[in-house]
N, C-alpha and C positions, 0 to 999 in steps of 0.2 A: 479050185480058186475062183472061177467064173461064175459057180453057183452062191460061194458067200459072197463075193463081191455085190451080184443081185440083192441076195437078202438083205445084206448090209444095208446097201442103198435104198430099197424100200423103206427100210426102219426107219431112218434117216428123213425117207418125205414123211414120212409118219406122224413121228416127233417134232417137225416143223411145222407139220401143217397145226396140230395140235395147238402146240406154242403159242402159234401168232392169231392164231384165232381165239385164244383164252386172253393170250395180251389185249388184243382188239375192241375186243369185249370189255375188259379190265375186270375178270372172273377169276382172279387168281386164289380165291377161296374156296372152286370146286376141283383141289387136285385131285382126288380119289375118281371123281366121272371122268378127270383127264386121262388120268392113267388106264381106266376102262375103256375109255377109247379111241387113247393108241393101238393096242393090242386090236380092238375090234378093225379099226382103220389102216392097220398093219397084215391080218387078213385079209379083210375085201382087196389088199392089194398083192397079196401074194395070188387069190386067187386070179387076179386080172391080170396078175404077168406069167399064171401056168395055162389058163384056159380062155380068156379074151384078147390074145394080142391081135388076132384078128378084125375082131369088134370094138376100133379104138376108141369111136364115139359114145357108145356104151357102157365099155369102160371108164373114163372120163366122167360121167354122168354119175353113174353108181358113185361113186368116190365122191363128187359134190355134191349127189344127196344126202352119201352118211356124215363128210365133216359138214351140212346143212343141219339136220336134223341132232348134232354136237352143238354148236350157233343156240338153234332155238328153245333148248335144253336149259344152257347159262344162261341167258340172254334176257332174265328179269324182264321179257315182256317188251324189250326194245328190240321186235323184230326188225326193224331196218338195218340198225347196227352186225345183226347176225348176219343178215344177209348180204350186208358189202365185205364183210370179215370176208366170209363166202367168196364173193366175185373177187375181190382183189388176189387173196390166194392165189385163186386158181387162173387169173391173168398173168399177174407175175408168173407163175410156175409154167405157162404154155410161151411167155413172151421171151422168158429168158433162157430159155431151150432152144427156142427156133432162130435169135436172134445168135445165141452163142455160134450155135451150127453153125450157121452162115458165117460168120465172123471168119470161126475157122477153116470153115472152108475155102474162103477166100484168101488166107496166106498159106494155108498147107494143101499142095496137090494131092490129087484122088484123097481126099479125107474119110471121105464115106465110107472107102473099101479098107483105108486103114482100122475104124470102126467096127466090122464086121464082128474080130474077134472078140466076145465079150469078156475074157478075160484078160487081153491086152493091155499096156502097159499104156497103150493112146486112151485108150477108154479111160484107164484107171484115173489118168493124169484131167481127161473131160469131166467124167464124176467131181472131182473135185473142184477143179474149177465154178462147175452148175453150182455148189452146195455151197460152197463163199459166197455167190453172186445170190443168189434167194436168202442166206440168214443177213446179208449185207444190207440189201434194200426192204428186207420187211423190218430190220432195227431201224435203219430210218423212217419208214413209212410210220412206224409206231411212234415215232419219238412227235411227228410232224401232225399226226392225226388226234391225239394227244396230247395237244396244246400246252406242252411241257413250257418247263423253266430253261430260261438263257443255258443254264449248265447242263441240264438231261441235251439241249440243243446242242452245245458244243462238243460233249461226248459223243453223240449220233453221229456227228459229222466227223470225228477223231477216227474213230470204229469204221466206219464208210471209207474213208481216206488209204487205213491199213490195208483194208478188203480189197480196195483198188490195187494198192501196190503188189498185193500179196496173187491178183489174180492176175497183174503182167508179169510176176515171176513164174506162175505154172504155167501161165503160157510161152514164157521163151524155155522152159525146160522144155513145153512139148513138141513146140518147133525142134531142139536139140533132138530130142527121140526122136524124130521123125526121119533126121539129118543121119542118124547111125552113131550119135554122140556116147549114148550109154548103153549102144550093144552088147560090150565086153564087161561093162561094169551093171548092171542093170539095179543094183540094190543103192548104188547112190544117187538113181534117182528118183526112188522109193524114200530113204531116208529125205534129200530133197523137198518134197512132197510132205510130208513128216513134219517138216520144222516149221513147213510153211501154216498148216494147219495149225499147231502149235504156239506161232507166235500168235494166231489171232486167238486163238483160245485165252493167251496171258491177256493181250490186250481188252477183249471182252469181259475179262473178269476182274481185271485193275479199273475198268469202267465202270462196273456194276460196284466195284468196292467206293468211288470217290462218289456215285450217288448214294449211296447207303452211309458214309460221312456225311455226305452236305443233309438227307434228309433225316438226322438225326440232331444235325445244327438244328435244323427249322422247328422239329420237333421241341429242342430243348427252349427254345427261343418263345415258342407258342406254351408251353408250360409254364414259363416264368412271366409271360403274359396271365396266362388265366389266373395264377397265383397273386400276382398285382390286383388284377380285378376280385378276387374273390375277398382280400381283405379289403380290399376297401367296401366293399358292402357288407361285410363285418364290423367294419369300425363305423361302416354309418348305423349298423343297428343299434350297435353299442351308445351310440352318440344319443337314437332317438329315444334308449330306455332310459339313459340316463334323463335328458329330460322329462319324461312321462314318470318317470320317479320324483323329483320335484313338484311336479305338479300334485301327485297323489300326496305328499308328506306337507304340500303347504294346505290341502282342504283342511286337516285337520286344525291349525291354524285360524282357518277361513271361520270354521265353525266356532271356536273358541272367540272370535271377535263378535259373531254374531251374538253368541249367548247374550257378552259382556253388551252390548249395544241393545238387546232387549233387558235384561236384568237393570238397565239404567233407565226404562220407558223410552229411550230415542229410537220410535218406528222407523221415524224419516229416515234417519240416517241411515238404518238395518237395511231400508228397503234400499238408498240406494247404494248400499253395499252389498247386497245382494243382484241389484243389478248390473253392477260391474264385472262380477263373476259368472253372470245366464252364460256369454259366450262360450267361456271356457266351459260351461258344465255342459252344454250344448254338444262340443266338440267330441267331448269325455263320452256323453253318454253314446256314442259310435260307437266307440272303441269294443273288441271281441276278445272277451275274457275266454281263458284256456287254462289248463295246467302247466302249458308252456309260456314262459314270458318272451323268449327272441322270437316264438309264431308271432304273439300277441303284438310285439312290436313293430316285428314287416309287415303283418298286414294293417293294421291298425295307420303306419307314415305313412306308406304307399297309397291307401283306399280312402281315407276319410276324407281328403280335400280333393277329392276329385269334384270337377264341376260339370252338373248336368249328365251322369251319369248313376245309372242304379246298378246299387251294389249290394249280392247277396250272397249272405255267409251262410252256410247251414252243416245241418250234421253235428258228428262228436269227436273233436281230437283225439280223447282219451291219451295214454302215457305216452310219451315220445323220447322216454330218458334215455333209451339205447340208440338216440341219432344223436353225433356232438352240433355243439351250436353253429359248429365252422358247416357243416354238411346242411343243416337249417337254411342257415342262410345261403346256400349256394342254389338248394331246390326253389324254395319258396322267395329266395328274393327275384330270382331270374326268371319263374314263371309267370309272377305275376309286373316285373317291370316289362315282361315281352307283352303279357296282355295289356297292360296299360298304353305302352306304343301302338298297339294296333289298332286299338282304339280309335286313337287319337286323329281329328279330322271326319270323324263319321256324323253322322244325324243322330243315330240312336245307337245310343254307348252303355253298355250293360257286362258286369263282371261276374263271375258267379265261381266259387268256391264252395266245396261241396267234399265231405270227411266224412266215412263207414270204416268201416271195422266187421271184417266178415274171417270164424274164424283168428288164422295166426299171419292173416295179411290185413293192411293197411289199405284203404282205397282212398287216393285225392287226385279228385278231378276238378279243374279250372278251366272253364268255358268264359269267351268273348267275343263279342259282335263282332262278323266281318264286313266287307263293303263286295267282294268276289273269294271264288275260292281261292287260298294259300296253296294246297297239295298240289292240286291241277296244274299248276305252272312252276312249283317250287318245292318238291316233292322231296329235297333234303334240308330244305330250310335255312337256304343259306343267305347271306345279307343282301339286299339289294343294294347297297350304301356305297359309296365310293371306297371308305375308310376299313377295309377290311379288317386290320389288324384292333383294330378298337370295338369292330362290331361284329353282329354274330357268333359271340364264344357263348352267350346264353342258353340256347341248347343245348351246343356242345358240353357244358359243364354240367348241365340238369341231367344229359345222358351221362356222364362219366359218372357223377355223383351215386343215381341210381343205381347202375350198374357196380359201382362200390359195394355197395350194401345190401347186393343181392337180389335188387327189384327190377320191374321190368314198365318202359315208358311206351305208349303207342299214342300217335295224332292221328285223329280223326274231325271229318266236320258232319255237321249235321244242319242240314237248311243255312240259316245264317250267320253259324255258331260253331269258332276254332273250338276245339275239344282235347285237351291234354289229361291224360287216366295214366296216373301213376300206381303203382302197387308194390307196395314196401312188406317184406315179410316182417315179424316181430320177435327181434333176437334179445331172446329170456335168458 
């Protein structure tokens, strides 16, 4: 009994230490290295409780090197993050040992010699206790350091609350053991013990269930957002082809009058009808003919009135019949409304659009002046803007979009120039 009990409780700092270190981190996508190293970190501690109990510093050590070396493994490069995962562990894990001890020790006489035996029903009832009090305060500490929502906040502290009550219940059982209360009966205070574990288990997981509800609101709420926003730049493309269709159906028109205005000798007149229309044909001759009319329209409203800014088109669209028009405009109206924002405010403002064809993928890369790096300081891309809910869904959509249809988006800069390289394969 004394030897699973050990085991047990090893596993246990195992799985924890594990846990709060991948929460810490928020690496919840490497569970397979997690699960590799529990088992590893479950070793180095069996062997530290069969052959270093003597060498407890050593011990200790070894064990913060290997969940260190777990840290810097996830840890995308934000070694600091890894390395307070690191320290906080293992402060909580030394502070609420030696604090517990004492505690106990100070209401229960000779505590230490009741301790001795490691199979004891004192111990069993301390075990437990330690293992509420470390998964109690590292859920709040996660919740706290992680700058969560009012509701992950108020659950942290609901969960905390229980933990509280649930460890002055194992502690006045252990006062009771100790008293000779469950001598004769010794399994109801096992089962005891039991329930108490137990309820926090339900509590914990009715926790995790109401934010898995509410982040599923937000999700749905954020979807029926990007859905708003994505027709409506649909409906504006539709808006802009509509007119650039008028336009195209009246030249012919245009010319019809000129004929009729020279077949009558009235130069003057031709000419200043014809000068009424320079503007417009000005405008027109901008425009980037494709195979595609909804390209031709986003980039065509978006680029042509820009002011004091060079803008270059290059490359070959070639067929794009197997992307809908809804998906068009969601890539290309968003990438290029985000470069035209970022523009905006600079000295030298330059756009560049650029379409190959390598192969059975698609390459469109959109370059724009910056004024500093974006990545450097904004490495997810997320809004600087007060208005969250209105701003920055543009990436988010140009990524989801891609990733729909099978392709793949990466940002890069180069000198003074954001750089967004998309690659669409082409489904025949």
């Amino acid at each position: 009994m004394a030897t699973v009990l050990e085991y047990f409780t090893s596993l246990i700092d195992s799985m924890v230490c594990i846990w709060f270190i991948t929460a810490f981190i928020n690496a919840k996508k490497h569970k397979f290295t997690a699960l590799i190293s529990i088992v590893i970190y479950y070793g180095i501690t069996l062997l530290y409780d069969n052959f270093l109990q003597n060498f407890n510093m050593l011990g200790t050590s070894i064990l913060f090197v290997a969940s260190l070396i777990y840290a810097l493994i996830i840890c995308q490069k934000d070694y600091i993050k890894a390395v307070l995962a690191c320290a906080i562990y293992k402060a909580v894990l030394i502070l609420s040992s030696s604090m517990l001890f004492t505690v106990i020790s100070s209401v229960i006489n000779d505590f230490g010699v009741l301790m001795q035996g490691s199979g004891s029903t004192i111990r069993l009832v301390y075990i437990s206790i330690h293992k509420v009090i470390i998964v109690s305060v590292f859920t709040l500490i996660l919740v706290v350091f992680k700058n969560a929502s009012i509701t992950d906040l108020l659950t942290g502290i609901v969960f905390f609350g229980v933990s509280v009550l649930t460890i002055l219940g194992m502690g006045a059982t252990m006062v009771a053991v100790t008293s000779g209360l469950y001598r004769t009966n010794p399994i109801s205070c096992y089962l005891l013990l039991v329930t108490y574990i137990l309820i926090n288990i339900c509590v914990y997981l009715l926790i995790n269930q109401v934010k898995k509800l509410e982040k599923q609101k937000y999700e749905l709420k954020r979807l029926s957002d990007r859905y708003g926003y994505q027709q409506e730049k649909y409906m504006e493309a539709v808006g802009v082809w509509n007119s650039i269709r008028k336009v195209q159906h009246d030249i012919k028109n245009h010319l019809i009058a000129i004929k009729g205005e020279l077949d009558a000798d009235n130069v003057e007149e031709c000419k200043q009808y014809v000068s009424s229309l320079i503007p417009q044909t000005e405008q027109m001759g901008k425009l980037i003919k494709s195979d595609n009319n909804i390209l031709d329209y986003l980039i065509n409203s978006k680029l042509c009135d820009l002011k004091n800014t060079q803008v270059i088109v290059s490359g070959v669209v070639g067929d794009l019949s197997d992307i809908s028009d809804r998906d068009l405009v969601s890539i290309f109206g968003n990438i290029i409304d985000n470069a035209v924002e970022a523009i905006s405010g600079l000295e030298e403002k330059r756009i560049e659009l650029l379409f190959n064809r390598h192969e059975d993928n698609r390459l469109i890369v959109c370059k724009n002046t910056i004024g500093k790096s974006v990545l450097e300081s904004n490495s997810e891309l997320k809004t600087t803007k007060s208005d969250i809910s209105s701003h920055g869904l543009g990436h988010i959509i140009v990524e989801e979009t891609v990733s729909k249809l099978g392709g793949m988006i990466e940002y890069t800069e180069d000198s003074d120039m954001f750089i967004v390289q998309i690659i669409l394969p082409v489904n025949t």
